[in-house]
ZAFI-498343 format. One record per residue (C-alpha): x, y, z. Coordinates in Angstrom, 2 decimals, decimal comma. Layout:
residues N
c1 c2 c3
X Y Z
...
***
This chain:
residues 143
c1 c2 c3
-3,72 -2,84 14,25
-6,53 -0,63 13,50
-9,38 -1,06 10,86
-7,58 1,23 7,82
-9,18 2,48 4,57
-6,32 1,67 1,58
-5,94 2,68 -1,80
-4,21 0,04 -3,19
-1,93 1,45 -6,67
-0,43 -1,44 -8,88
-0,52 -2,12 -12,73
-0,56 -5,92 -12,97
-4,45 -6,33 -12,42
-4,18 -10,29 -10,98
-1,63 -8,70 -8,42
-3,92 -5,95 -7,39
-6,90 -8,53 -7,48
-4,61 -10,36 -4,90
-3,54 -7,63 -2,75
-7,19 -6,25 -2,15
-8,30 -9,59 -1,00
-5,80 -9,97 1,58
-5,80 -6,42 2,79
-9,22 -7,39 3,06
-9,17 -10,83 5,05
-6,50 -8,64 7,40
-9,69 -6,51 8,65
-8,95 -3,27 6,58
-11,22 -1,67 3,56
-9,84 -1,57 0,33
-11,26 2,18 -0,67
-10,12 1,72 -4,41
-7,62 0,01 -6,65
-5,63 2,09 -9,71
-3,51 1,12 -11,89
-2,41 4,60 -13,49
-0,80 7,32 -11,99
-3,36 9,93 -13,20
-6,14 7,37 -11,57
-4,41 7,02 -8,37
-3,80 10,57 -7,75
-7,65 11,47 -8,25
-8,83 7,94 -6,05
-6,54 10,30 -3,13
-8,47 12,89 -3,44
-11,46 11,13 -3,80
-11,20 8,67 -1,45
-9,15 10,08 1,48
-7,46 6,77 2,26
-5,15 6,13 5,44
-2,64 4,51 3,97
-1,88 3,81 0,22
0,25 0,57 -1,35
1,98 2,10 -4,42
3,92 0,41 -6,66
6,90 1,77 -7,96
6,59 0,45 -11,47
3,36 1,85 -13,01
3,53 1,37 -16,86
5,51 4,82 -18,27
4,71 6,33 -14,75
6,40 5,77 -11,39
5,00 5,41 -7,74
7,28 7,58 -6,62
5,78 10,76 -8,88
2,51 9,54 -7,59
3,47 10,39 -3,85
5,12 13,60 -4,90
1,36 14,51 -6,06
-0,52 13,34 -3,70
1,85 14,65 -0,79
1,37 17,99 -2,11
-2,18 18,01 -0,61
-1,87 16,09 2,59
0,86 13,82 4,37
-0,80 10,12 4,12
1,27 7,39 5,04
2,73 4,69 2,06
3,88 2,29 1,36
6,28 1,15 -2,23
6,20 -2,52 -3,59
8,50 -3,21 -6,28
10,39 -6,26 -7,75
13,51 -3,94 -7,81
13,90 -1,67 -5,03
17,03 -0,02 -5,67
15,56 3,41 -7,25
13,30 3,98 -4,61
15,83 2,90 -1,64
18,17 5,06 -3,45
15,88 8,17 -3,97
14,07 8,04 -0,91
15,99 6,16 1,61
13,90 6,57 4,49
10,40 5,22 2,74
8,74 2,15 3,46
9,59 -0,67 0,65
8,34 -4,04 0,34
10,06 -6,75 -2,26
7,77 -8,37 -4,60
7,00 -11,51 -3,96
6,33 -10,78 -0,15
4,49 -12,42 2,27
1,51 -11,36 4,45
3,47 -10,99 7,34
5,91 -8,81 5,67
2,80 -6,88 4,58
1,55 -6,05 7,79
4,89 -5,34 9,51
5,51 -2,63 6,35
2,16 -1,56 6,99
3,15 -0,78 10,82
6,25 0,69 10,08
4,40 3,14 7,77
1,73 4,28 10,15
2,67 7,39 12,22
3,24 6,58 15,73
1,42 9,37 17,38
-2,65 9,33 18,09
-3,55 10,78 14,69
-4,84 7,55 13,25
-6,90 6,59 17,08
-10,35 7,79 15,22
-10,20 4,27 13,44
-12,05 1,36 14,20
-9,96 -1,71 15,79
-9,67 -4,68 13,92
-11,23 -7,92 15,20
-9,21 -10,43 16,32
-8,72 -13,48 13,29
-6,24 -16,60 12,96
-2,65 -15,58 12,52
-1,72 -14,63 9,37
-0,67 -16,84 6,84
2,15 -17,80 4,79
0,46 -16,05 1,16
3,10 -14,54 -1,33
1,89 -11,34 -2,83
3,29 -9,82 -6,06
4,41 -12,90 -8,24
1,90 -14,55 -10,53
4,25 -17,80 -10,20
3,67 -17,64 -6,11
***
């Protein structure tokens, strides 16, 4: 997988903390961390990430109005975290969803799936080989 610059949405602040930090130790840069929909819609514009982590559950505001903004302006590829997935399986069936608590192997395999398959994302640096990923549950502060 390629080196990737991710804006990283969630409104628990410990399981942001988290989620940067592994994003991180998988080779990619963590271009900014919001935890309001207001924020996270300017850090897209700001910021220009690759990919963005949004989750789905963001106070009074949803991931899912997030996207809607931000794809306005410019397809970027996303992914949705949420404890419950049922809304956003249900409203947009063909997304990209990751359970809380996940694993960083389910990470990176939702972070594949979400990546368009054509060249469009070849201007990005590769990232260096590491050990295998391991075992680390992201999204529950009892994990």
């Amino acid at each position: 997988m390629k080196r990737l610059r991710i804006l990283v949405v969630e409104d628990d602040g410990m399981v942001a903390f988290l989620l940067g930090q592994i994003l991180e130790g998988m080779g990619h840069e963590v271009c900014g961390i919001e935890s309001t929909a207001a924020g996270a819609i300017a850090a897209a514009k700001h910021c220009k990430p690759d990919l963005m982590i949004v989750d789905e559950h963001l106070g009074r505001d949803s991931g899912l109005s997030v996207m809607e903004a931000v794809l306005q302006d410019w397809p970027i590829p996303h992914v949705f975290v949420s404890g419950d997935t049922a809304r956003i399986r249900t409203l947009k069936p063909l997304a990209v969803v990751l359970e809380k608590p996940y694993f960083e192997a389910d990470l990176e395999q939702a972070i594949r799936r979400a990546l368009p398959r054509t060249a469009a994302a070849s201007h990005l640096a590769p990232i260096p080989a590491e050990e295998p990923a391991r075992a680390r549950p992201v999204g529950s502060r009892t994990a």
